[in-house]
NULO-939939 format. One record per atom (N, C-alpha, C): residue in one letter; z, y, x. Coordinates in steps of 0.05 Angstrom, whole numbers, plus 5000, padded with zeros to 4 digits. Each point is the difference from the previous one (the first is absolute). Example, Ala and Ser with C-alpha at 12.3 -4.5 7.8 and 13.67 -1.06 7.14 Angstrom:
A515648865264;A500050244982;A500050245018;S498650214993;S500150245016;S501450224985;
***
This chain:
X639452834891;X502749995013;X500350245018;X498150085021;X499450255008;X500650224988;X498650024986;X500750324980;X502049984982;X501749764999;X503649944991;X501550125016;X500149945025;X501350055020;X499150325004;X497250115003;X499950285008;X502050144980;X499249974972;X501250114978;X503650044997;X501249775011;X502649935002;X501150205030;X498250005027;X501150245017;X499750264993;X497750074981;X499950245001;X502550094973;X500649814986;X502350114982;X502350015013;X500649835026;X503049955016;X499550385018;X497550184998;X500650125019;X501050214984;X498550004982;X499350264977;X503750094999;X500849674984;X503249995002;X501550095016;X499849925027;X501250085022;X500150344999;X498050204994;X500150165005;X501250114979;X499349984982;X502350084977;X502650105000;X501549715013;X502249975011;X501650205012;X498350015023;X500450235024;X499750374994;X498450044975;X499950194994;X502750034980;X500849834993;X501950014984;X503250085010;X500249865027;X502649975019;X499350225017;X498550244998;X500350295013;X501750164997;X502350125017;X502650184992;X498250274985;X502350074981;X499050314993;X501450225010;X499450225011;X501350215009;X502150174967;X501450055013;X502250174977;X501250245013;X500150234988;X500550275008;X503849955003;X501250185014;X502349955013;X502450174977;X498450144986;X501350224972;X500249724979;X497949855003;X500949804975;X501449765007;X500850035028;X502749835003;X502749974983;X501050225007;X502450124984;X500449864969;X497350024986;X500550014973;X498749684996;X499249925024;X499249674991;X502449774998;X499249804984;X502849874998;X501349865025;X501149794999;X500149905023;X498149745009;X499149984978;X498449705005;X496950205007;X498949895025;X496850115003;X498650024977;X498550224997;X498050014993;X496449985001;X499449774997;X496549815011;X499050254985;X497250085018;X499050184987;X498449774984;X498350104981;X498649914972;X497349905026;X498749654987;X498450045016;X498450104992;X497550055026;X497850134999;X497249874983;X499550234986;X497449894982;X497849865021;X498049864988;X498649885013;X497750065003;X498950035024;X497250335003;X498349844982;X498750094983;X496549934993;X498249965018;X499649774989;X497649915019;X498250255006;X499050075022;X496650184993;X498149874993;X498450224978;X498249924985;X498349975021;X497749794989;X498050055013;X497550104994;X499250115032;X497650144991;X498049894987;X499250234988;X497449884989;X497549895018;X498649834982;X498349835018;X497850074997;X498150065034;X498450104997;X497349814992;X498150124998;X497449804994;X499649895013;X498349715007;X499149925032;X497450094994;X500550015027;X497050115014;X498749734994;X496150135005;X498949764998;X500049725010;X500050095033;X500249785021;X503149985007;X501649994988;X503250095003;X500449575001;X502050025016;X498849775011;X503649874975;X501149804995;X501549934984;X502949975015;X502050125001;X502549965009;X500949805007;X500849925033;X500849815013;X502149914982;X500449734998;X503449884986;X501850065023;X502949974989;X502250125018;X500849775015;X500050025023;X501249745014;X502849874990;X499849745011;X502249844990;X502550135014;X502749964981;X501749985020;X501649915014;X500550215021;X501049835017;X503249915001;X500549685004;X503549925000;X500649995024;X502250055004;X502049975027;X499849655006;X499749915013;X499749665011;X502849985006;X501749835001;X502349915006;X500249905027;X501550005022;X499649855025;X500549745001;X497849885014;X500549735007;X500849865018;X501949845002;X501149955024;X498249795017;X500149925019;X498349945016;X502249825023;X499449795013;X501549905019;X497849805018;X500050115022;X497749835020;X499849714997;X498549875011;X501049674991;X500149835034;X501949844995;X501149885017;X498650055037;X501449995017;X498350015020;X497850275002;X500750234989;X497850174993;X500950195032;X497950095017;X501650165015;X499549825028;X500049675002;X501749875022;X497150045017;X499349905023;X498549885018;X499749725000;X497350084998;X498149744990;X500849805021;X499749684981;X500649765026;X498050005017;X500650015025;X497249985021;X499849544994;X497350155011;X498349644993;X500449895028;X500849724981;X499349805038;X497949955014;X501550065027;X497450025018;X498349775007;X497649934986;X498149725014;X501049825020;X500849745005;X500949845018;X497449955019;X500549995014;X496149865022;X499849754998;X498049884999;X499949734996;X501049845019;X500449794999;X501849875023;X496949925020;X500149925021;X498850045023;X499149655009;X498249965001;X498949644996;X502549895023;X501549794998;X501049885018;X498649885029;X500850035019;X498550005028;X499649515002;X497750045003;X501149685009;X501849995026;X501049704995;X502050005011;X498349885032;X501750105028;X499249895025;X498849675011;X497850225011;X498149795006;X498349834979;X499250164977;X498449854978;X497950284994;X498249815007;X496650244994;X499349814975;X499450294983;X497749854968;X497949775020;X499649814988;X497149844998;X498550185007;X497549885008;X496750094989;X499149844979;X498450115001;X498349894971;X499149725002;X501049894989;X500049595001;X501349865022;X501850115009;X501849875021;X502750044989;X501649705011;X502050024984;X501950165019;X501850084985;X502450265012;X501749875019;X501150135019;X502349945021;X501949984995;X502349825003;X503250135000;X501150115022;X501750165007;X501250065018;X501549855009;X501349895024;X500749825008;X503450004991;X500549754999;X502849964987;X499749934969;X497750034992;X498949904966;X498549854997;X500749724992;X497849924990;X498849974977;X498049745001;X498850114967;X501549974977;X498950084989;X501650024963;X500349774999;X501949944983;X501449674989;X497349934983;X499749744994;X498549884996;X500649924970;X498149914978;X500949984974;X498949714999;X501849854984;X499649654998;X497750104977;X499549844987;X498349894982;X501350014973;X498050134977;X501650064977;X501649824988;X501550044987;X502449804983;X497549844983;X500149804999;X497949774975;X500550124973;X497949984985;X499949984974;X499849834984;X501549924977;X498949684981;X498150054985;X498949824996;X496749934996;X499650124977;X498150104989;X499750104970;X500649784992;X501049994965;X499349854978;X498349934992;X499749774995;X498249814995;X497950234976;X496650035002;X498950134976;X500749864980;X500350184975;X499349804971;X497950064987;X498649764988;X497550194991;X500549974970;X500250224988;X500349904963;X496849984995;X500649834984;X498150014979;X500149974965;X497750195000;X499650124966;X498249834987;X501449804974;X499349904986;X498750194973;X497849854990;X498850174982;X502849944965;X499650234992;X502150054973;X498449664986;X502249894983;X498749804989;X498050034973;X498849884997;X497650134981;X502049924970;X498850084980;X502249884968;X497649794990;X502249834985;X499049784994;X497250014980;X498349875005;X498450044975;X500349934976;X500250104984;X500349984970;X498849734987;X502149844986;X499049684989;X498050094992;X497449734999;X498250084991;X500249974962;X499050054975;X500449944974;X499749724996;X497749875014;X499249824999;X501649705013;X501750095013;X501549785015;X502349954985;X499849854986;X502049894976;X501649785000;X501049905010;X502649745014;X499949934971;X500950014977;X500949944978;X499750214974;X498349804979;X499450284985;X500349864971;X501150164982;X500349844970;X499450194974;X498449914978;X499050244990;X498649864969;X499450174991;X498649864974;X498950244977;X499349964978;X498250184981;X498649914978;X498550144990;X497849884978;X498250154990;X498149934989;X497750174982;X499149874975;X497150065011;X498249894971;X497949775017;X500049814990;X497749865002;X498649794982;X500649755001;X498549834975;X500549705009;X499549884974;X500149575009;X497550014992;X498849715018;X498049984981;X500649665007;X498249814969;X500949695000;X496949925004;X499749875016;X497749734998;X499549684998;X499749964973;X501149714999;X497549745012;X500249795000;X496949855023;X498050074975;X500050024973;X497550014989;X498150285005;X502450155015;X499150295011;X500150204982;X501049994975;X501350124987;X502350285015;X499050264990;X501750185025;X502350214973;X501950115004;X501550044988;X501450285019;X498550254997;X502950185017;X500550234985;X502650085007;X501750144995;X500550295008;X500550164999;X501550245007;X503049895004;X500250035023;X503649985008;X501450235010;X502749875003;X502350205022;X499949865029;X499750085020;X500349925028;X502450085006;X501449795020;X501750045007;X499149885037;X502450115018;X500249905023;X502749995015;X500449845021;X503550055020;X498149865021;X501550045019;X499249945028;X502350055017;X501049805017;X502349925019;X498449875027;X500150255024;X498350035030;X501949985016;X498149895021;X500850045031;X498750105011;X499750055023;X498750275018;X499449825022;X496849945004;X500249775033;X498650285015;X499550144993;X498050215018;X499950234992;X500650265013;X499750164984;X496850054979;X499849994980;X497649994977;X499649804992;X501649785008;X498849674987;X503749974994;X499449834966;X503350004995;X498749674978;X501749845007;X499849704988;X502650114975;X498749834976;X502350044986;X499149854966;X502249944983;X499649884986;X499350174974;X497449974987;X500150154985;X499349834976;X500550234978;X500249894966;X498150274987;X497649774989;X498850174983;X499149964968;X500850064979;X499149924979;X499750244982;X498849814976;X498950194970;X501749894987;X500550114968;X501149914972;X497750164982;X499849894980;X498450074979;X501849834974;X499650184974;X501849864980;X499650184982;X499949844969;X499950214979;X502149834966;X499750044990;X502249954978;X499849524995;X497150015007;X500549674997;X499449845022;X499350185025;X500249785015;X500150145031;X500750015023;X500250075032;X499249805019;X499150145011;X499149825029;X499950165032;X502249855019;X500650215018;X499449745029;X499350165021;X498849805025;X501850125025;X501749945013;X501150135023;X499849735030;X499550155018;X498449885021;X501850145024;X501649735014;X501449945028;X498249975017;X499950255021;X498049945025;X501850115021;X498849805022;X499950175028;X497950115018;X501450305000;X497450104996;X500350105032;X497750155012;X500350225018;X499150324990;X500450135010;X499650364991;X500350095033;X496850145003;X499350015017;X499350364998;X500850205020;X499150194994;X497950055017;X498050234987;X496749985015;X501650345013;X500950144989;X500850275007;X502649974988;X502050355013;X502450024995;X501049934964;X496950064985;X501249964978;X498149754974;X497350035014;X498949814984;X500849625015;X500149884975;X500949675011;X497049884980;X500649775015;X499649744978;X501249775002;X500349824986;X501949754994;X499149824994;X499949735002;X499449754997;X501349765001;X499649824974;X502949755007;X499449844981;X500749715012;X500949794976;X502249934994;X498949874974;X503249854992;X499749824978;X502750094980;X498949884969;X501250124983;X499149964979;X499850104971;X501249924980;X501550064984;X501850004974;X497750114981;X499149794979;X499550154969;X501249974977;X501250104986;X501149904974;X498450144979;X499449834975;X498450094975;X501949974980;X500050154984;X502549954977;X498250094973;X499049864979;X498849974977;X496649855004;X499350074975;X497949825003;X498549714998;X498449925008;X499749794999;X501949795019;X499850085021;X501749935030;X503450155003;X501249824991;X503250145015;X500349885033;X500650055017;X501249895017;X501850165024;X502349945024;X500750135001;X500549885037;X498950175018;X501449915023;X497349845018;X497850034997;X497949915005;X498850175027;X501049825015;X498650145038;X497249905009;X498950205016;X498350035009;X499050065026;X498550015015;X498950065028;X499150244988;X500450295023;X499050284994;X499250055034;X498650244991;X499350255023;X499050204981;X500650225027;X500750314996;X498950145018;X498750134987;X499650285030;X500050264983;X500250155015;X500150344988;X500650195027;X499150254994;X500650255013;X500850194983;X500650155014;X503950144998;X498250355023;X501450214994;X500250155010;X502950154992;X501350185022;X503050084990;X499550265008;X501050144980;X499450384982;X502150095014;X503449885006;X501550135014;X501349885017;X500850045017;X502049845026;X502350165006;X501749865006;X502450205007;X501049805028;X502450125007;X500949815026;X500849724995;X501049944977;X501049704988;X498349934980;X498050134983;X499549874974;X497150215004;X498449794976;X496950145003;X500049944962;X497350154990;X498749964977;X497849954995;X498849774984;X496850005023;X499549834960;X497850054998;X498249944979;X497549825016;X500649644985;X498349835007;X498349864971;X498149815011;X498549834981;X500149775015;X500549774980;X499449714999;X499649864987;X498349755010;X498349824986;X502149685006;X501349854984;X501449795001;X498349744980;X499249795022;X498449804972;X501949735008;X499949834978;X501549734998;X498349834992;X500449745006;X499149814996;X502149814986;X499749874975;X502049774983;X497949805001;X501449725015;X498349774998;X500149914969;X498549765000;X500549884975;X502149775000;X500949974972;X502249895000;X499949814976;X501549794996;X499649844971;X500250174966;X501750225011;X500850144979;X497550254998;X499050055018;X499050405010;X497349925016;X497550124992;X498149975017;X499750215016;X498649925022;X500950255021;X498450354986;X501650115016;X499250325001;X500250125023;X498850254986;X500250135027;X501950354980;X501250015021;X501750334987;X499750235029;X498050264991;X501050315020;X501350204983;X501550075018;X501850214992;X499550205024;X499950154990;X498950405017;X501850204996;X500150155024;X501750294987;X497350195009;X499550184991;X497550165004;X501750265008;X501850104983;X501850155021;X503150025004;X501449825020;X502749955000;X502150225018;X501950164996;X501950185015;X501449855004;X500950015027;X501749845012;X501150205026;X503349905001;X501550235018;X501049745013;X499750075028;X502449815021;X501350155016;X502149895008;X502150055023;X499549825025;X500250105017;X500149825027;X501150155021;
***
């Protein structure tokens, strides 16, 4: 921007002079008046000198030290105006002069300070300071309260599986009949077991309840099936193993054979143990065995017998 500007004054000067060589009057001889017209005659301007050449350049010397650069140049600055600022010129504010401290008040006539642990004088015409009653009363605090922190309540414990108010359930497997008649003659079977059982709950693990246990066996000419009404108890030893025990009586019916008959009761007992594979909150699954025997007196028609029926392994699901 610099050497814009140098470049741009030195052409405004170059110009300038030009100009001025140009607006120079010319002299005219007073003989070539006469014959000049009437309008002036500008002399022709003047050619424009040639530059001088320049000299030739000499060698440098060895220690010839290298040509200063040409100083910058120099611009005319423009004036700046200038105006003092407010108050410029005035006399300074003088400072206020220190006040003296005020001077201790004199006591007033006829009153000397105390000495040291004696009480002070009044001057006569004063007596003593007014006197102060007794503070205004205050009402009594409020009564303390004392709270007290009860412990969080604990959660209930979880029913136990075993505590069963009411439970009803039933199943079957494999087990077998077997017949013994008084000559001791024995007769058994491969059967189907069946069971149902309808409880009450007197304790949690002890449940009274009526149970039904029997076999069927049967083949194209003849069946023979024994089902046995007891009351039983089912007693659990742990959460999941029981055992059970009960009397009652006995239904046999025989259909072919030598012997038809149909509806023939008997005195029975039962016992078996039971263990249960799954439990849930209402219902369990438990795989048991039982042994059920009967007694048939003798009769005019029927000499006595004896009938067991077994399940060796019965599934049985209850709800309770």
């Amino acid at each position: 921007m610099k050497r814009l500007l140098s470049g741009l004054t030195v052409l405004l000067f170059h110009t300038a002079a030009a100009y001025g060589q140009q607006s120079q009057p010319v002299e005219i001889a007073p003989e070539d008046l006469s014959d000049a017209p009437s309008q002036p005659v500008q002399a022709p301007p003047a050619a424009p000198t040639p530059p001088p050449s320049p000299a030739p350049a000499s060698p440098p010397a060895a220690n010839a030290q290298p040509p200063a650069p040409p100083p910058p140049p120099s611009y005319p600055q423009p004036p700046r105006s200038y105006s003092p600022p407010a108050g410029y010129g005035q006399q300074p504010r003088p400072y206020a002069q220190p006040q003296p401290y005020p001077q201790p008040r004199p006591y007033s006539p006829g009153y000397a300070p105390p000495a040291y642990g004696q009480q002070p004088s009044y001057p006569p015409g004063y007596g003593p300071p007014p006197g102060y009653g007794p503070p205004p009363g205050y009402a009594p605090p409020p009564p303390r309260r004392y709270y007290h922190y009860y412990p969080a309540p604990q959660p209930l414990p979880q029913r136990s599986v075993i505590d069963r108010p009411f439970t009803i359930g039933g199943g079957g497997g494999f087990g077998g009949l077997q017949f013994r008649d008084a000559d001791g003659n024995v007769d058994s079977r491969a059967a189907g077991s069946y069971t149902f059982r309808l409880g009450f709950g007197l304790h949690p693990g002890l449940i009274l309840m009526w149970d039904v246990e029997g076999a069927v066996w049967g083949d194209r000419f003849s069946s023979k099936q024994q089902t046995a009404h007891l009351a039983a108890l089912q007693l659990f030893l742990t959460n999941r193993l029981f055992i059970k025990g009960g009397i009652g009586a006995a239904h046999v019916d025989q259909v072919g054979g030598p012997q038809v008959w149909e509806g023939r009761w008997g005195g029975a007992a039962m016992g078996g143990i039971g263990y249960e594979l799954l439990q849930g909150w209402h219902w369990s699954f438990d795989v048991e065995a039982t042994v059920t025997g009967a007694h048939y007196a003798e009769t005019v028609d029927m000499p006595a017998e004896n009938w067991t029926n077994w399940s060796l392994v019965n599934f049985a699901i209850n709800f309770f």
